[in-house]
C-alpha positions as a Markdown table, in Angstrom:
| # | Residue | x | y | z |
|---|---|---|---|---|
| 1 | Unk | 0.0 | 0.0 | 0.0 |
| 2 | Unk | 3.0 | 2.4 | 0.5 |
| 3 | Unk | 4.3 | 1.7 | -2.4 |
| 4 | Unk | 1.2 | 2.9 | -4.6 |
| 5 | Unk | 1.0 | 6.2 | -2.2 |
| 6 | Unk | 4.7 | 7.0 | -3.2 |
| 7 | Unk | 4.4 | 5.9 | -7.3 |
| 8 | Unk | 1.1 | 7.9 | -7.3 |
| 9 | Unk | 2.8 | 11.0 | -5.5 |
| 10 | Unk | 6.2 | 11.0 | -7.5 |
| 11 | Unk | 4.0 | 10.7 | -10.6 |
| 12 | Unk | 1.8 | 13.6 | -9.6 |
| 13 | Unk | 4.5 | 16.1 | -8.9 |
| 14 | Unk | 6.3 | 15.0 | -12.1 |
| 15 | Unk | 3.2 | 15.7 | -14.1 |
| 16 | Unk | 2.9 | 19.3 | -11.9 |
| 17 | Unk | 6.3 | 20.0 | -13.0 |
| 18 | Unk | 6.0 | 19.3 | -16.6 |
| 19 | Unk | 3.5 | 21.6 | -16.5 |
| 20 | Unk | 5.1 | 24.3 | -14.7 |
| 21 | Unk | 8.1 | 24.3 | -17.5 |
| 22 | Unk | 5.4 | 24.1 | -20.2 |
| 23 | Unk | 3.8 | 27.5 | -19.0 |
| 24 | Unk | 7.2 | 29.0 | -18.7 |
| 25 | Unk | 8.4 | 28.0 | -22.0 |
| 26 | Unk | 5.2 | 29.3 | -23.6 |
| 27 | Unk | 5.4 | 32.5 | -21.6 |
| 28 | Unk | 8.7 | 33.2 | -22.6 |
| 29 | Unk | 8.4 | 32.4 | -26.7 |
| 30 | Unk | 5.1 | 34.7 | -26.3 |
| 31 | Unk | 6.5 | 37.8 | -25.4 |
| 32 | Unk | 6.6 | 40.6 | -28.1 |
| 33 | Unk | 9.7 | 42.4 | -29.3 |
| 34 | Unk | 10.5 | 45.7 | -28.8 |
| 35 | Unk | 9.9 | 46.3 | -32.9 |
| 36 | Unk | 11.6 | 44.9 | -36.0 |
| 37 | Unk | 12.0 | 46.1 | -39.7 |
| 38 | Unk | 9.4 | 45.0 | -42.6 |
| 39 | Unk | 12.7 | 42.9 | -43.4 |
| 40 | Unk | 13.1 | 41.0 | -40.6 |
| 41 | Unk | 9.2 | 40.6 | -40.0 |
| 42 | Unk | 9.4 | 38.6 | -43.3 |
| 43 | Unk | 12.7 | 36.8 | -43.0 |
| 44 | Unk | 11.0 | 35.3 | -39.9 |
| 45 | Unk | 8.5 | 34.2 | -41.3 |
| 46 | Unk | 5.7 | 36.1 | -41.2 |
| 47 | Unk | 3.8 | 39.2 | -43.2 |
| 48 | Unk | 3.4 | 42.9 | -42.7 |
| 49 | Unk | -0.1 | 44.1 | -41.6 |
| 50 | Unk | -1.4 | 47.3 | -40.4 |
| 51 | Unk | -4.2 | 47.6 | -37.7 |
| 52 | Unk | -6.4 | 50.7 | -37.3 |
| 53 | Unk | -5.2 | 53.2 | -34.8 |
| 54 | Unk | -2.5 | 51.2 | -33.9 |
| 55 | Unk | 0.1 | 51.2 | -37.1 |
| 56 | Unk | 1.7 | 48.4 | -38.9 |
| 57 | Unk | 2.8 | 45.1 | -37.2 |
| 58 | Unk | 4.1 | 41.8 | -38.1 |
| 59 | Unk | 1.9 | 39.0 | -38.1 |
| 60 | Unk | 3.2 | 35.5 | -37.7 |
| 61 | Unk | 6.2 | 33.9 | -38.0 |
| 62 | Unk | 9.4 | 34.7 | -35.4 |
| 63 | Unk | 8.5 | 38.4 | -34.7 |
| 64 | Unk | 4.3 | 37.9 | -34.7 |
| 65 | Unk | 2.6 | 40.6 | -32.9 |
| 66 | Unk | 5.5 | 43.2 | -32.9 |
| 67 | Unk | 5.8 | 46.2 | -34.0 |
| 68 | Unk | 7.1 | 47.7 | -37.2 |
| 69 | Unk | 9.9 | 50.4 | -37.1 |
Protein backbone atom coordinates (compact mmCIF):
# COMPACT_ATOMS: atom_id res chain seq x y z
CA UNK A 1 0.00 0.00 0.00
CA UNK A 2 3.04 2.45 0.46
CA UNK A 3 4.26 1.67 -2.42
CA UNK A 4 1.16 2.88 -4.62
CA UNK A 5 0.99 6.19 -2.20
CA UNK A 6 4.68 6.98 -3.19
CA UNK A 7 4.41 5.87 -7.28
CA UNK A 8 1.13 7.88 -7.31
CA UNK A 9 2.85 11.04 -5.53
CA UNK A 10 6.20 11.01 -7.47
CA UNK A 11 3.95 10.65 -10.60
CA UNK A 12 1.81 13.58 -9.61
CA UNK A 13 4.55 16.08 -8.94
CA UNK A 14 6.32 14.97 -12.14
CA UNK A 15 3.20 15.73 -14.09
CA UNK A 16 2.94 19.31 -11.86
CA UNK A 17 6.29 19.99 -13.00
CA UNK A 18 6.03 19.32 -16.61
CA UNK A 19 3.48 21.62 -16.54
CA UNK A 20 5.15 24.33 -14.74
CA UNK A 21 8.06 24.27 -17.52
CA UNK A 22 5.45 24.15 -20.15
CA UNK A 23 3.78 27.54 -18.98
CA UNK A 24 7.19 28.95 -18.75
CA UNK A 25 8.37 27.99 -22.01
CA UNK A 26 5.18 29.34 -23.58
CA UNK A 27 5.43 32.48 -21.59
CA UNK A 28 8.72 33.17 -22.62
CA UNK A 29 8.45 32.39 -26.70
CA UNK A 30 5.07 34.68 -26.33
CA UNK A 31 6.49 37.82 -25.44
CA UNK A 32 6.59 40.62 -28.13
CA UNK A 33 9.73 42.36 -29.28
CA UNK A 34 10.53 45.68 -28.79
CA UNK A 35 9.86 46.34 -32.94
CA UNK A 36 11.55 44.87 -36.00
CA UNK A 37 11.97 46.08 -39.72
CA UNK A 38 9.43 45.03 -42.60
CA UNK A 39 12.73 42.90 -43.43
CA UNK A 40 13.12 40.97 -40.60
CA UNK A 41 9.19 40.56 -40.01
CA UNK A 42 9.37 38.56 -43.31
CA UNK A 43 12.73 36.84 -42.97
CA UNK A 44 10.99 35.35 -39.94
CA UNK A 45 8.54 34.17 -41.34
CA UNK A 46 5.67 36.05 -41.18
CA UNK A 47 3.77 39.16 -43.23
CA UNK A 48 3.44 42.88 -42.65
CA UNK A 49 -0.10 44.14 -41.65
CA UNK A 50 -1.43 47.32 -40.42
CA UNK A 51 -4.19 47.64 -37.66
CA UNK A 52 -6.43 50.74 -37.26
CA UNK A 53 -5.17 53.16 -34.75
CA UNK A 54 -2.46 51.23 -33.92
CA UNK A 55 0.13 51.19 -37.12
CA UNK A 56 1.65 48.38 -38.95
CA UNK A 57 2.79 45.10 -37.17
CA UNK A 58 4.14 41.79 -38.11
CA UNK A 59 1.86 38.96 -38.12
CA UNK A 60 3.16 35.47 -37.69
CA UNK A 61 6.22 33.93 -38.03
CA UNK A 62 9.42 34.69 -35.45
CA UNK A 63 8.53 38.38 -34.74
CA UNK A 64 4.34 37.86 -34.69
CA UNK A 65 2.56 40.65 -32.89
CA UNK A 66 5.54 43.21 -32.95
CA UNK A 67 5.76 46.25 -34.04
CA UNK A 68 7.11 47.72 -37.25
CA UNK A 69 9.90 50.44 -37.06
Amino acid sequence: MRIRRSLGLAIATATLAGLSLTGAATAQVSTPHTSVTPDQCRQGGGSVSSRPYAGEYCSGGTYGNSPIA
